[in-house]
C-alpha positions in Angstrom: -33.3 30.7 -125.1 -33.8 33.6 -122.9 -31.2 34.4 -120.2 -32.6 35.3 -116.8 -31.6 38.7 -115.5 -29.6 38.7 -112.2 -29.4 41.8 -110.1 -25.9 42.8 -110.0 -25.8 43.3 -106.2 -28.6 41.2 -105.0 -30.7 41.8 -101.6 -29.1 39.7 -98.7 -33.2 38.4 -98.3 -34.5 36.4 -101.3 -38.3 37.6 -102.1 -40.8 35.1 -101.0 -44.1 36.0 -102.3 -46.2 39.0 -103.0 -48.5 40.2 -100.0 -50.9 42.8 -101.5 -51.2 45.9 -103.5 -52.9 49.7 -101.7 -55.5 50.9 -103.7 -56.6 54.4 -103.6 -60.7 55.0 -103.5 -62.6 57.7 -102.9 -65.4 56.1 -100.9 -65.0 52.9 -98.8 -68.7 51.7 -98.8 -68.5 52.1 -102.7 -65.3 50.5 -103.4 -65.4 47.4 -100.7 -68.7 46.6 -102.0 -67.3 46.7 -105.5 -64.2 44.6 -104.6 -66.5 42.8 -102.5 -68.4 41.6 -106.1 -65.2 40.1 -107.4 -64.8 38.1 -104.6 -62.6 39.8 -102.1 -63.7 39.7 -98.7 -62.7 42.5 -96.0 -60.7 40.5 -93.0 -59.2 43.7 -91.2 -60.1 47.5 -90.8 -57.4 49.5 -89.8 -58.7 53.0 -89.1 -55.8 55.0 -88.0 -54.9 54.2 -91.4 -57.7 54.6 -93.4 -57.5 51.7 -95.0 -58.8 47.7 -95.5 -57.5 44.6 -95.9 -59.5 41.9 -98.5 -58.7 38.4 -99.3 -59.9 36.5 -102.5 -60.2 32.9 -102.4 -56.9 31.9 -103.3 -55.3 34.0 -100.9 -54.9 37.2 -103.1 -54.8 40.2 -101.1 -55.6 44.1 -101.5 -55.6 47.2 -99.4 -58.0 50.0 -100.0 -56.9 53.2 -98.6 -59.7 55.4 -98.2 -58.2 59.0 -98.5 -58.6 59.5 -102.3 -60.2 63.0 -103.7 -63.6 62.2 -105.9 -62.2 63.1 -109.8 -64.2 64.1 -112.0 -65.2 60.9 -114.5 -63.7 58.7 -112.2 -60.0 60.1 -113.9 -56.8 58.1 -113.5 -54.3 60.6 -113.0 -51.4 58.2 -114.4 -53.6 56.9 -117.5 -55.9 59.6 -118.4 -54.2 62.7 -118.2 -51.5 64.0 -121.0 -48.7 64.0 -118.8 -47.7 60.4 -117.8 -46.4 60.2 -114.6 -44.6 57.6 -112.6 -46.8 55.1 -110.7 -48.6 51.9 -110.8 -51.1 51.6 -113.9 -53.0 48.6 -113.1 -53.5 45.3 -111.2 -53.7 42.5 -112.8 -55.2 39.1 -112.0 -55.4 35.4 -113.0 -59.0 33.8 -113.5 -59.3 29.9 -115.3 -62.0 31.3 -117.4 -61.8 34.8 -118.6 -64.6 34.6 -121.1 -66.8 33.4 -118.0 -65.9 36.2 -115.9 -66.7 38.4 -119.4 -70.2 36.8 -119.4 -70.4 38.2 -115.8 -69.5 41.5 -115.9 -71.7 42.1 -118.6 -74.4 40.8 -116.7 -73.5 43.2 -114.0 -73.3 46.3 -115.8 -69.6 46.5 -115.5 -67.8 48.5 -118.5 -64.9 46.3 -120.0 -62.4 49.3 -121.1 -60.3 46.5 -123.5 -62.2 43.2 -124.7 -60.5 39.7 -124.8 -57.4 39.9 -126.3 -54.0 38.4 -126.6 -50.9 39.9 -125.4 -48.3 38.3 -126.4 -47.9 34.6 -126.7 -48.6 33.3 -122.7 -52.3 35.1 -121.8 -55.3 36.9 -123.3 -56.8 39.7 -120.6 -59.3 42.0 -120.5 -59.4 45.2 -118.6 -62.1 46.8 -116.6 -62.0 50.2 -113.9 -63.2 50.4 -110.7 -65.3 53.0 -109.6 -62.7 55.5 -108.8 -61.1 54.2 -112.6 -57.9 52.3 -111.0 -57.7 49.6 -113.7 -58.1 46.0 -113.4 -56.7 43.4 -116.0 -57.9 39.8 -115.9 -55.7 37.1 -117.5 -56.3 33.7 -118.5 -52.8 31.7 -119.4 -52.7 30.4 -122.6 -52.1 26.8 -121.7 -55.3 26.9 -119.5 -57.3 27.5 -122.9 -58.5 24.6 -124.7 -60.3 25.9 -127.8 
């Protein structure tokens, strides 16, 4: 049995939930309409800030901060250089069907950078770039899959 890790000195606030993730892009028209295709929705535009706020269904937000520099071949400067530097390397979601949402992005021209596959015993994913090449993973839990 795994032990759960405890913080040695633990925050006095307990963490409640996660409220959304800032994603760099280099063009907001581009990148909320692509967003916009995976079924987030913008609910606020907040120019002093450059940025957006969109909601999926369930409640799963993102922020798209418009101030990013075009790179050449949409580059991710944490995956795709030589040097790997700290930051976030990807987002990653939860979808009941992932070989569904394969079928789709297919359909819609969307590269998949990594096919279906497992990782590790509790999901398979798939991974697929935006635009600007911040990476996506989709994940369907294993228990959800009934082949």
């Amino acid at each position: 049995m795994m032990k759960s890790i405890q913080p040695v000195s633990p925050m006095p606030e307990m963490i409640r939930a996660f409220d959304h993730i800032g994603i760099r892009v280099s063009d907001r028209q581009q990148a909320t309409a692509f967003y916009a295709r995976l079924g987030f929705v913008e609910t606020a535009y907040f120019a002093a800030y450059e940025a957006n706020e969109m909601v999926a269904g369930d409640g799963i937000r993102i922020n798209l901060i418009f101030n990013a520099a075009k790179q050449p071949q949409s580059r991710n400067a944490l995956l795709d250089m030589p040097i790997k530097y700290p930051g976030v390397t990807h987002l990653a979601f939860v979808v009941d069907d992932l070989y569904r949402l394969r079928d789709w992005l297919l359909e819609e021209g969307i590269t998949i950078t990594e096919d279906v596959h497992p990782i590790g015993s509790r999901r398979v994913a798939l991974f697929f770039r935006d635009p600007d090449g911040n990476v996506l993973e989709f994940n369907q839990l294993t228990q959800a899959i009934s082949n």
